[in-house]
TORNU-841167 format. One line per 4 residues: number of its first residue (from 1); their letters; for each residue y negated, x, z negated of N, C-alpha, C. Coordinates in nm, 3 decimals. Example, Ala and Ser with C-alpha at 12.3 -4.5 7.8 and 13.67 -1.06 7.14 Angstrom:
% residues 2
1) AS) 0.569 1.319 -0.780 0.450 1.230 -0.780 0.330 1.320 -0.780 | 0.225 1.285 -0.708 0.106 1.367 -0.714 -0.003 1.290 -0.787 $
END
This chain:
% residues 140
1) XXXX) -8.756 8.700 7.246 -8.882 8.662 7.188 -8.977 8.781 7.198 | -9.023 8.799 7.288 -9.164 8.902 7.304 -9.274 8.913 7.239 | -9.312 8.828 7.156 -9.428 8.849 7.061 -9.344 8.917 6.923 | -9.246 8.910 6.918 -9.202 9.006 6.802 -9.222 9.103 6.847 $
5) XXXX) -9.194 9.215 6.717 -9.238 9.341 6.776 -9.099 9.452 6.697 | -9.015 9.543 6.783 -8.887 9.559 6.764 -8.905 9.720 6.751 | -8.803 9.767 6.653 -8.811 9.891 6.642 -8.681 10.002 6.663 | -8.709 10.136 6.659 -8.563 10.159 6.687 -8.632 10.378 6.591 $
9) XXXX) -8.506 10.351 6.524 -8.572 10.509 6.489 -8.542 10.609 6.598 | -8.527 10.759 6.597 -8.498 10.855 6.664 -8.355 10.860 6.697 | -8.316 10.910 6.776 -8.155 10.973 6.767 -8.082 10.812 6.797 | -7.929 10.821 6.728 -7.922 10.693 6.686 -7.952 10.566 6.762 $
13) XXXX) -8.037 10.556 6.696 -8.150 10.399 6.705 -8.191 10.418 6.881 | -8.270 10.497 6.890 -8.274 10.483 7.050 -8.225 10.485 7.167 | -8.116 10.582 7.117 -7.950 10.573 7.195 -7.919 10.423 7.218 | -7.904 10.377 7.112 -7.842 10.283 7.057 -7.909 10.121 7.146 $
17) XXXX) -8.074 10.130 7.192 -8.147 10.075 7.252 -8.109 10.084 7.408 | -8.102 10.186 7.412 -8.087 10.184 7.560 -7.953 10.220 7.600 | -7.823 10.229 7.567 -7.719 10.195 7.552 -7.655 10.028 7.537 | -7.676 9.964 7.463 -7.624 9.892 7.411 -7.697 9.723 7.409 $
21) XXXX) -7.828 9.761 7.378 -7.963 9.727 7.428 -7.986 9.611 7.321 | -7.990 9.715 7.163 -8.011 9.586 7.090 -8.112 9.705 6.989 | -8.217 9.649 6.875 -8.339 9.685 6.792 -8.241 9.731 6.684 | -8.283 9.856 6.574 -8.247 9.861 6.480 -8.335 9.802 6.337 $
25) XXXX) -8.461 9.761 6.422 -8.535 9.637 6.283 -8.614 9.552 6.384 | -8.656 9.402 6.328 -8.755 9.356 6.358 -8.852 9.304 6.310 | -8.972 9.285 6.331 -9.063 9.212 6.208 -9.137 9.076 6.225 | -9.098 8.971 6.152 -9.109 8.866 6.174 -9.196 8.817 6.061 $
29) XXXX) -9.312 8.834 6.112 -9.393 8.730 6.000 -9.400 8.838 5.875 | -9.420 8.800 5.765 -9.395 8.923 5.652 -9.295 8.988 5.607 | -9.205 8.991 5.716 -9.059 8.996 5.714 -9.000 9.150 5.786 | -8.894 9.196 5.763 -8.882 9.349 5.810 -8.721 9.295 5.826 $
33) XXXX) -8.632 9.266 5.962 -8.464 9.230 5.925 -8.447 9.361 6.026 | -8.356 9.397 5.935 -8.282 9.515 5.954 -8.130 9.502 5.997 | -8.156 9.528 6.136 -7.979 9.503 6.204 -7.866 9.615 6.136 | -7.749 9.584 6.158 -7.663 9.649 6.057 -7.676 9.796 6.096 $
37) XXXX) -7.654 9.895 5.941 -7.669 10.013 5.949 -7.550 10.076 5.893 | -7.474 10.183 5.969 -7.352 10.222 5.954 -7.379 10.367 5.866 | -7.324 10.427 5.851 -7.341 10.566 5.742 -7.342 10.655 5.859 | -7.365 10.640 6.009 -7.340 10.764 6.096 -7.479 10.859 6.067 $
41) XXXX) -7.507 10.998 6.106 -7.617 11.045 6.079 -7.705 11.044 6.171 | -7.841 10.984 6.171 -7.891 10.927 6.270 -7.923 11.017 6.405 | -7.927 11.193 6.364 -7.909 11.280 6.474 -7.779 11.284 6.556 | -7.696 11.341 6.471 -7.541 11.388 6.559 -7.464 11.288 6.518 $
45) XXXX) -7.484 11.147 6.415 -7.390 11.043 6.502 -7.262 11.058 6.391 | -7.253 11.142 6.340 -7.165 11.213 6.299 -7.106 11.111 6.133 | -7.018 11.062 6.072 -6.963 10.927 5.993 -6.903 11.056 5.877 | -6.978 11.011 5.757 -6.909 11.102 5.656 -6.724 11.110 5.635 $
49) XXXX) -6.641 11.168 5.548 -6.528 11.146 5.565 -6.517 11.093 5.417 | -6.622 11.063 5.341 -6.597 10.958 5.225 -6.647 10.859 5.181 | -6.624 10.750 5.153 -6.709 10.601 5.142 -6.770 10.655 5.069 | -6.783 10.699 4.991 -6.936 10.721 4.893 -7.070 10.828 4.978 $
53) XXXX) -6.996 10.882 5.068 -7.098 10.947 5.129 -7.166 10.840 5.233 | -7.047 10.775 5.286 -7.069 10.665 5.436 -7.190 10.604 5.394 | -7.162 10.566 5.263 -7.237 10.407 5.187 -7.353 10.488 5.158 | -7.401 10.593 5.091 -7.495 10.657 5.079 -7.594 10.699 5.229 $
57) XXXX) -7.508 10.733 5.298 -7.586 10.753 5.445 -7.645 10.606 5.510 | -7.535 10.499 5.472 -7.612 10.400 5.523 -7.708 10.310 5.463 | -7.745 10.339 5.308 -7.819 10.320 5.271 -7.966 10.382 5.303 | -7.929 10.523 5.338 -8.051 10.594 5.371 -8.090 10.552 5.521 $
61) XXXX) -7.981 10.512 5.633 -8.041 10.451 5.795 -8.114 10.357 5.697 | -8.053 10.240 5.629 -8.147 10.113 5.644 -8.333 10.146 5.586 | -8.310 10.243 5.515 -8.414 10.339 5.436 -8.564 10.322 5.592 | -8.485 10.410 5.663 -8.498 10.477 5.760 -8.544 10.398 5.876 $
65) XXXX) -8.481 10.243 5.923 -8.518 10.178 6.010 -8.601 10.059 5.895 | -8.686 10.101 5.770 -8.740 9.987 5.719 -8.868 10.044 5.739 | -8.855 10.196 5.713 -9.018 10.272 5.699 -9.071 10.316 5.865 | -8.936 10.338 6.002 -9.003 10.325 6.113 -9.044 10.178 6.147 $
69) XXXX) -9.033 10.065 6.093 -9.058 9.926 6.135 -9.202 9.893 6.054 | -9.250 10.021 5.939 -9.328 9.976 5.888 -9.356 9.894 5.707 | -9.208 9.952 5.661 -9.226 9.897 5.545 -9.190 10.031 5.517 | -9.207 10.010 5.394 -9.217 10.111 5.224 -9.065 10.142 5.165 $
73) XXXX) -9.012 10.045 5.214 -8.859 10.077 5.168 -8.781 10.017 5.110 | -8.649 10.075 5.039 -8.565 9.921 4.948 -8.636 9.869 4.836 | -8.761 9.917 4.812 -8.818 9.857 4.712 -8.835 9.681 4.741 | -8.868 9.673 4.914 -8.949 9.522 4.978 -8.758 9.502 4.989 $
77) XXXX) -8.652 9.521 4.982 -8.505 9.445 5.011 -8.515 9.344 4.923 | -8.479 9.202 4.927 -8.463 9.116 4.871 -8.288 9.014 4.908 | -8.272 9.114 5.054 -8.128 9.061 5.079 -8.058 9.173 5.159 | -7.953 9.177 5.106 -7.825 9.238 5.143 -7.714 9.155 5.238 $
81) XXXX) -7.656 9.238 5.306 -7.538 9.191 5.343 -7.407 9.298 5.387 | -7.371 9.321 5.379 -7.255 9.441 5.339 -7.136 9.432 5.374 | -7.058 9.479 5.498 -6.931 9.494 5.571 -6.829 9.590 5.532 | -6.753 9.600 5.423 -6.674 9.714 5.397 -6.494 9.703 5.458 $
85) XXXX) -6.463 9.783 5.532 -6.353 9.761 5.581 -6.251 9.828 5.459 | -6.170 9.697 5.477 -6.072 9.704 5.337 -5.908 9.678 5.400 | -5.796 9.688 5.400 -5.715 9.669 5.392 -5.644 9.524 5.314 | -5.596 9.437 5.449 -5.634 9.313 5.368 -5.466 9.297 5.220 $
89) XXXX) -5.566 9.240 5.134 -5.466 9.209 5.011 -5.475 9.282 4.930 | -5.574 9.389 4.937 -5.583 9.549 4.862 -5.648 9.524 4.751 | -5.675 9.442 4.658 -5.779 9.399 4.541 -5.834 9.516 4.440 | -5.761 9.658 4.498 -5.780 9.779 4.430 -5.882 9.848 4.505 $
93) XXXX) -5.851 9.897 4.625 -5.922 9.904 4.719 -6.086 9.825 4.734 | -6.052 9.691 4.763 -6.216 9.612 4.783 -6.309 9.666 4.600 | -6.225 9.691 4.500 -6.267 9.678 4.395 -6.367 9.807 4.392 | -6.275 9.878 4.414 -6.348 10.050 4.417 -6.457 10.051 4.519 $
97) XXXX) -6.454 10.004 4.625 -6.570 9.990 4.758 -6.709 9.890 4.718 | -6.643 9.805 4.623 -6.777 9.714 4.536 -6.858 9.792 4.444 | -6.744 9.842 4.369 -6.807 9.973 4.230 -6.886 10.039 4.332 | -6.870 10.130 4.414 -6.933 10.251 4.491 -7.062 10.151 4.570 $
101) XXXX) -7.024 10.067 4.605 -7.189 9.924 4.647 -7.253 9.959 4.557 | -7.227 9.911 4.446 -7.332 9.881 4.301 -7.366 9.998 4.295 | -7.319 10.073 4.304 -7.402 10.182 4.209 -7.486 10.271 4.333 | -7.474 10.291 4.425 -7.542 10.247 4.532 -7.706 10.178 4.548 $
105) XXXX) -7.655 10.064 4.495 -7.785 9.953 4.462 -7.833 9.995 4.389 | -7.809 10.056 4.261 -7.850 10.044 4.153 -7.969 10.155 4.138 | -7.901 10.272 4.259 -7.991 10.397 4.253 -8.108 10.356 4.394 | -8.075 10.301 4.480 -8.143 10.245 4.572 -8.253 10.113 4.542 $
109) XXXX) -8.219 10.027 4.432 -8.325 9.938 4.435 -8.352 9.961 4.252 | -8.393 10.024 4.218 -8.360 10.100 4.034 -8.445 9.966 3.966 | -8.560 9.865 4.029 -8.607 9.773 3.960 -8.618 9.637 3.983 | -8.496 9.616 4.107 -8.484 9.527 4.088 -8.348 9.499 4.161 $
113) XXXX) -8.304 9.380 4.156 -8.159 9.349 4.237 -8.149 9.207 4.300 | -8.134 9.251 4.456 -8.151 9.182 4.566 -8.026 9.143 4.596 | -8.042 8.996 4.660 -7.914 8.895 4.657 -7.823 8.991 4.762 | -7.668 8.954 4.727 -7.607 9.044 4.824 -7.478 8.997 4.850 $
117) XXXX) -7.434 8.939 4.996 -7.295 8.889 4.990 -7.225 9.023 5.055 | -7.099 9.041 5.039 -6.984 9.164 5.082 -6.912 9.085 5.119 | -6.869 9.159 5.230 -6.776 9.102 5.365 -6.624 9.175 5.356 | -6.558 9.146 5.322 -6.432 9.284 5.390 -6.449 9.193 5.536 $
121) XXXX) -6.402 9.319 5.612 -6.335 9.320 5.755 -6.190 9.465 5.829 | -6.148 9.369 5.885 -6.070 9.492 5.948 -6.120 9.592 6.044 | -6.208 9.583 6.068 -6.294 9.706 6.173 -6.406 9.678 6.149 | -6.495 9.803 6.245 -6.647 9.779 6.275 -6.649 9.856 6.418 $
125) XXXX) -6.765 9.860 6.459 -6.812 9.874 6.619 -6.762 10.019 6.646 | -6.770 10.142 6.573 -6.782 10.241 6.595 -6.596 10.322 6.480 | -6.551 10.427 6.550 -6.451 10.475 6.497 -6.411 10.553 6.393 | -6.414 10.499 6.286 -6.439 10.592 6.143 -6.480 10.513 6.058 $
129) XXXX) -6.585 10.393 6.122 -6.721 10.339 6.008 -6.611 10.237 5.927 | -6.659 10.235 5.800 -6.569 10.187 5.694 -6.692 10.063 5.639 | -6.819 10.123 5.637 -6.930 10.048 5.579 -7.060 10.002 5.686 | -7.109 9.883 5.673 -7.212 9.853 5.742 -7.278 9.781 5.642 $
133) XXXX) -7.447 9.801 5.679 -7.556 9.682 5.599 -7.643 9.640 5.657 | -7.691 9.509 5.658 -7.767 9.419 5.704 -7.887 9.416 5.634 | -7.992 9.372 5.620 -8.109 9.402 5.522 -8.226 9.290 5.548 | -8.318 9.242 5.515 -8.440 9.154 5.505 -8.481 9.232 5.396 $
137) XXXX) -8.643 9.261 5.409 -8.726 9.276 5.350 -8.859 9.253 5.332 | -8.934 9.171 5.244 -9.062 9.121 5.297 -9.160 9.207 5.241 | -9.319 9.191 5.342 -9.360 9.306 5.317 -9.452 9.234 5.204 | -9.454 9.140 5.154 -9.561 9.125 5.039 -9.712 9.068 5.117 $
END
């Protein structure tokens, strides 16, 4: 669709374009969708070695591919979607990776709280990544 208009941040994101050959946001109408964002660091690539850091870094890409696409930030998130690789049957595990979500959210969207489904999966695209997020945000 060529009349959209597709974005990709530095590092990362543009690698990632011409590699792979897909947008890290697009904007549709008053709309900002944010393709999934992993906790890698958007320079050196580089995947924290703790879910609370991962989940924190990838809160800050989606940060990151909302304000190069042109929005303001998780303030405009109204939807979530959230990939945490869990070990299946682990109800201790997914539990602690939800806690570390929320609170997450909680410091990321502080006034309000945007719908959000969580996925476990057994992998993701890249070797290390434990967390991915999906995002919509409208610009008002």
């Amino acid at each position: 669709m060529s009349h959209l208009q597709y974005f990709n941040y530095p590092g990362f994101g543009e690698r990632s374009r011409k590699d792979v050959h897909y947008s890290q946001a697009v904007r549709v109408d008053n709309r900002i969708e944010i393709s999934g964002q992993g906790g890698w660091d958007p320079t050196t690539e580089a995947i924290p070695t703790t879910l609370s850091a991962e989940l924190e870094q990838a809160f800050s890409n989606v940060a990151l591919a909302l304000t190069t696409a042109g929005g303001k930030g998780w303030e405009q998130v109204y939807k979530v979607r959230m990939y945490i690789v869990v070990n299946e049957g682990d109800s201790k595990e997914w539990g602690e990776a939800l806690g570390l979500a929320a609170e997450a959210l909680r410091r990321w969207c502080p006034d309000h709280a945007p719908i959000l489904t969580g996925v476990g999966v057994k992998g993701l695209a890249l070797e290390g990544m434990r967390v991915e997020i999906e995002a919509v945000a409208h610009l008002g």
